[in-house]
C-alpha positions in Angstrom: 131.4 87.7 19.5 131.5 89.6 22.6 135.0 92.1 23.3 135.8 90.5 26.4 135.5 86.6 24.7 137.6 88.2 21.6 140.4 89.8 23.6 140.3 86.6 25.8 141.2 84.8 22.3 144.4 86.9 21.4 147.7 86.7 21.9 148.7 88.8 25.0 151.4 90.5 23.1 148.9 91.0 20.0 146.5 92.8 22.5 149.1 95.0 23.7 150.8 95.6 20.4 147.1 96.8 19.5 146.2 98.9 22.1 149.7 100.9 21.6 150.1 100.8 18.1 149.8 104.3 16.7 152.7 107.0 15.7 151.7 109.0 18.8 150.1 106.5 21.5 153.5 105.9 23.6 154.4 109.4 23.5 151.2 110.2 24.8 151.4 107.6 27.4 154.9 108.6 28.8 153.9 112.3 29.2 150.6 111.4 30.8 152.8 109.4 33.3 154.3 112.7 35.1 150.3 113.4 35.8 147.1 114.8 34.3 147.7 117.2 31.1 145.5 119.4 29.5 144.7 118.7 25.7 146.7 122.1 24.7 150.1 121.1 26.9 149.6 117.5 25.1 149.9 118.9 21.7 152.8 121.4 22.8 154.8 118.4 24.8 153.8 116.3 20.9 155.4 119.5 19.1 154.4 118.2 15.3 151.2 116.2 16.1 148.1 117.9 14.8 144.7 118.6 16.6 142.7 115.6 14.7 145.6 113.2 15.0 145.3 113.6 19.0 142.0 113.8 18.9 141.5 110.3 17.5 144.5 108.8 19.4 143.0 109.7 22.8 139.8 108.6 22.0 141.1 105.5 21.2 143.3 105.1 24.3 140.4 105.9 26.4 138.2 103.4 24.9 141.1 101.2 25.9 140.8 102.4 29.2 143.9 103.2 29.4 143.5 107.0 30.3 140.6 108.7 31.2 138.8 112.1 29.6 137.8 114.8 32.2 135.6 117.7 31.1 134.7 120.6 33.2 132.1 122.7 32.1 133.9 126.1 31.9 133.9 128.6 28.9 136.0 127.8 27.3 135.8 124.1 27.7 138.5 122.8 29.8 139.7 119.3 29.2 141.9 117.1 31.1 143.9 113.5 30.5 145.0 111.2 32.7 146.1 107.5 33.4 143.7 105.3 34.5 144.2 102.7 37.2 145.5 100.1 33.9 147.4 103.2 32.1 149.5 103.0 36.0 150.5 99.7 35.4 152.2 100.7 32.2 154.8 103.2 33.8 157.3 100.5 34.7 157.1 99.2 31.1 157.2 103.0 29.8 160.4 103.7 31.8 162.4 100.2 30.9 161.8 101.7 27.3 162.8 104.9 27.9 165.7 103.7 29.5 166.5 101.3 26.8 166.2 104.0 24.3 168.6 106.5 26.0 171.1 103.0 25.8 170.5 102.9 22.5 171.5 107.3 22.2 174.1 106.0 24.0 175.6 103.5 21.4 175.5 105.7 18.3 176.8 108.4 20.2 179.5 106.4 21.3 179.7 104.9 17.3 180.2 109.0 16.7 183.3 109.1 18.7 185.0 106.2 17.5 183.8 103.2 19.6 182.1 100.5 17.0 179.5 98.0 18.2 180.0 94.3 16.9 176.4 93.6 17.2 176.9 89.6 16.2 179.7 89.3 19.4 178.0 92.0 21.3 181.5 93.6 21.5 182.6 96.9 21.8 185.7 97.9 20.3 187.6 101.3 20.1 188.9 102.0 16.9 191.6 105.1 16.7 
């Protein structure tokens, strides 16, 4: 069966969940939404990722087309990463899940100083 006829078969969510799954993938992704990185400043921005591990999750993200791979012919080689037009339209769903997740900083931190989170009422109540 063709790609296109087997994606076409999918859930949408099952495609998605697919092309994103992957330790690293949306960290990748959120970086490469501030603009085009070089491989180097992608693995410092990924502090504990190795060289092979972004190696194969880039590869995979661009045969997503979901970034591209840019290669100038320098010595040394210089390489650069970037969204593609379909890695743009993921920014507003990267920055509703950053946001959530600073939410979600926000409620433990809050549990830290005394405020508990009834998560069956979705209640918040201050305990002294």
């Amino acid at each position: 069966m063709a790609k296109s006829k087997e994606i076409a078969a999918q859930c949408p969510m099952d495609i998605t969940i697919n092309i994103l799954s992957g330790k690293w993938k949306m960290s990748i992704l959120w970086h490469l939404t501030r603009g085009v990185i070089r491989f180097n400043e992608l693995q410092r921005l990924l502090h504990n990722i190795t060289q092979k591990t972004l190696t194969l999750q880039l590869r995979e993200l661009e045969k997503d087309g979901i970034i591209y791979r840019k290669v100038y012919a320098e010595v040394p080689p210089k390489v650069e990463y970037g969204l593609t037009h379909l890695g743009e339209t993921m920014k507003p769903i990267l920055s509703s899940m950053c946001e959530w997740g600073k939410n979600y900083q926000k409620i433990y931190k809050d549990m830290d100083e005394g405020i508990i989170l009834d998560t069956e009422q979705n209640r918040i109540e201050i305990t002294e």
